[in-house]
C-alpha positions in Angstrom: 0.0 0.0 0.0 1.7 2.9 -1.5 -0.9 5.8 -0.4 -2.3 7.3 1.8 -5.6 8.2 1.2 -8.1 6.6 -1.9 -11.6 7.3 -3.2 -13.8 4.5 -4.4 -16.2 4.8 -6.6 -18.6 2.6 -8.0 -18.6 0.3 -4.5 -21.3 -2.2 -4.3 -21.4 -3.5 -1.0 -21.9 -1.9 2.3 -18.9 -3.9 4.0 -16.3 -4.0 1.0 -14.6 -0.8 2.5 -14.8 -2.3 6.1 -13.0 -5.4 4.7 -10.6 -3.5 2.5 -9.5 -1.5 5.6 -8.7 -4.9 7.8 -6.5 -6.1 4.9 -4.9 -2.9 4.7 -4.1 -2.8 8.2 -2.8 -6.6 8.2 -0.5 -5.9 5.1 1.2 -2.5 6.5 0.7 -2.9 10.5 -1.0 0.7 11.1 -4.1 1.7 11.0 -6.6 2.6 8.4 -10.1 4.7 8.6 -13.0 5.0 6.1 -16.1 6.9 5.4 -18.8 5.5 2.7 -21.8 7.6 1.2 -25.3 6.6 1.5 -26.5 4.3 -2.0 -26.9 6.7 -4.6 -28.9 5.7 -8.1 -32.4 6.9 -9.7 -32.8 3.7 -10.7 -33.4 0.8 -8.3 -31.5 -1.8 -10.7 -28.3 0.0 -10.5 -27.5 1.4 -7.0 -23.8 2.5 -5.7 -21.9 4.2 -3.2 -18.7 6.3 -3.2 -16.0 5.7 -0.3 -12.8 7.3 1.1 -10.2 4.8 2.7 -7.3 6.8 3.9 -4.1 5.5 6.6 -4.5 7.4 9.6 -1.3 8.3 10.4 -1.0 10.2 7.1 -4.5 11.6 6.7 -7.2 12.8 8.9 -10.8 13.8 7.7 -11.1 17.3 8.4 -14.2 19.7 9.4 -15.8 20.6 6.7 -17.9 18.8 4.2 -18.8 15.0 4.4 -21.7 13.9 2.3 -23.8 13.5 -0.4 -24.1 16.7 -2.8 -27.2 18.0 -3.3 -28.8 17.7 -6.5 -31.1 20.3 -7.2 -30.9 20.3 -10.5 -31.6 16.6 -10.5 -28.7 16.3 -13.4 -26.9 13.4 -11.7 -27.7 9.8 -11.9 -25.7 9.0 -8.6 -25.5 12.0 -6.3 -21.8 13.4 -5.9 -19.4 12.9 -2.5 -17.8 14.9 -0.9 -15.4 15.1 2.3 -13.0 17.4 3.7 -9.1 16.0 4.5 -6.2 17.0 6.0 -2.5 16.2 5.5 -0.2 18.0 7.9 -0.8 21.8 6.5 -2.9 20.8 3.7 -6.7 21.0 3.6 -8.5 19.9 0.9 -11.8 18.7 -0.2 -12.4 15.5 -2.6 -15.4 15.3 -4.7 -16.2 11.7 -6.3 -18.7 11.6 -8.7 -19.4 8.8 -11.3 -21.5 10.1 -14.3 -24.6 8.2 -15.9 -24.4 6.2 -19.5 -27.4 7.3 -20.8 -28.2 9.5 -24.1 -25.9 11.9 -24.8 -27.8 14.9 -24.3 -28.3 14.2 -20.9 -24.9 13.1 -20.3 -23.2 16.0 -22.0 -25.7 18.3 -19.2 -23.8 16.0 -16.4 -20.7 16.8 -17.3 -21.3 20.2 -17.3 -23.2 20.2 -14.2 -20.0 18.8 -12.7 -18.2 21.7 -13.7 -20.1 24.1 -12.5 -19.9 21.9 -9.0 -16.0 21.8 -9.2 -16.0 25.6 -9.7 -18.6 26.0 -7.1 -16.2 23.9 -4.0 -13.2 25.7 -5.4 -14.9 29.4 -4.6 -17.1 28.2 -1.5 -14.2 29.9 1.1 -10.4 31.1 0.5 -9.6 27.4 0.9 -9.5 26.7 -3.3 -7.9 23.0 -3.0 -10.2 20.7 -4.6 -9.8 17.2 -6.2 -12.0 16.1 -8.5 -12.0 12.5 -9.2 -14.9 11.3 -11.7 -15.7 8.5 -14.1 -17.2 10.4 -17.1 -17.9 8.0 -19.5 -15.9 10.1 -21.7 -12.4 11.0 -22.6 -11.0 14.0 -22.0 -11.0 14.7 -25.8 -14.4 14.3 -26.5 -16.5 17.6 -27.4 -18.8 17.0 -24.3 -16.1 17.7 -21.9 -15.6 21.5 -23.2 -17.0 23.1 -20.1 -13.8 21.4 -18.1 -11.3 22.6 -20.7 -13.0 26.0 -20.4 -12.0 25.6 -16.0 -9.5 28.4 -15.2 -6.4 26.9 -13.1 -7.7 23.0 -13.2 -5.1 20.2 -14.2 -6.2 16.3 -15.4 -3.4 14.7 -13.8 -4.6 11.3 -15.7 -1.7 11.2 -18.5 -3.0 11.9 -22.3 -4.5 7.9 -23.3 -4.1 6.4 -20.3 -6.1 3.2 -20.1 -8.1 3.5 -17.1 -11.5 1.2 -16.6 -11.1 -2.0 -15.6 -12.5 -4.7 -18.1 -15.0 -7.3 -16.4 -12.8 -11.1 -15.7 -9.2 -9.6 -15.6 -8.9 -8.6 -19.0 -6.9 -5.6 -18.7 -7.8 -2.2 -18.9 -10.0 0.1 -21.8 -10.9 3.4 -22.4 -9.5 6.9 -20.6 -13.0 7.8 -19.0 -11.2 8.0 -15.5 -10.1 11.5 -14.3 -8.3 13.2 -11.3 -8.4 17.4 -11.8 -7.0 19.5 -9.4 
């Protein structure tokens, strides 16, 4: 375990993190916290959470935001996460959000949603550090991901092509839909 702190999304259990924690803990002998959202999902076939697993003597959640975004809007197929962390000096908030496969009208209004979001957490208070880590069912290339290009002062720190979703049965990886912007 090379990190310190991880967000999960897609998780389809309600004990995975609890487990992933113990195994944590048994392979590097310290110990190792968690928070998971409530289920998210419009649709009662397709249900999810979002999670934060982080090692506790690197990373401490923070005051500030923990929880489910609001959306008003009602754009989102799986309502966003949020939670506040700190590392030593640094405070920051990290945002998971995993966006629906559905037509493309109403996906392209997600992914713009979410940037309005992003911008939104970065200008809530002076504190502007914000990571944004989202499965968009796009690449960063596509035409449907102009309103992040447009974000002043916001980084994909997901190399150009990167393969980054996991194929079903241990096939490998496919497509760069992943995406980490600070």
């Amino acid at each position: 375990a090379h990190f310190g702190l991880c967000g999960i999304i897609e998780l389809q259990s309600d004990w995975v993190l609890q487990g992933l924690a113990r195994a944590l803990e048994v392979e590097t002998d310290e110990p190792w916290a968690y928070i998971q959202s409530d289920r998210t999902g419009k649709q009662r076939s397709y249900i999810e959470e979002f999670g934060f697993i982080w090692r506790e003597a690197k990373v401490r959640i923070a005051s500030g935001h923990v929880g489910n975004v609001a959306d008003f809007p009602r754009t989102h197929r799986h309502q966003p996460y949020v939670a506040t962390f700190n590392s030593g000096n640094f405070d920051f908030r990290f945002l998971l959000i995993h966006t629906r496969w559905t037509t493309e009208p109403e996906r392209a209004a997600e992914v713009a949603q979410i940037a309005r979001d992003f911008h939104w957490f970065q200008t809530l208070t002076t504190e502007r550090d914000v990571i944004l880590a989202v499965d968009f069912n796009y690449p960063p290339t596509s035409p449907k991901m102009g309103p992040f290009r447009n974000l002043p002062d916001t980084v994909n720190l997901i190399p150009a092509g990167t393969l980054t979703t996991l194929k079903a049965s241990g096939q490998g990886f496919s497509s760069w839909y992943d995406h980490l912007y600070v």
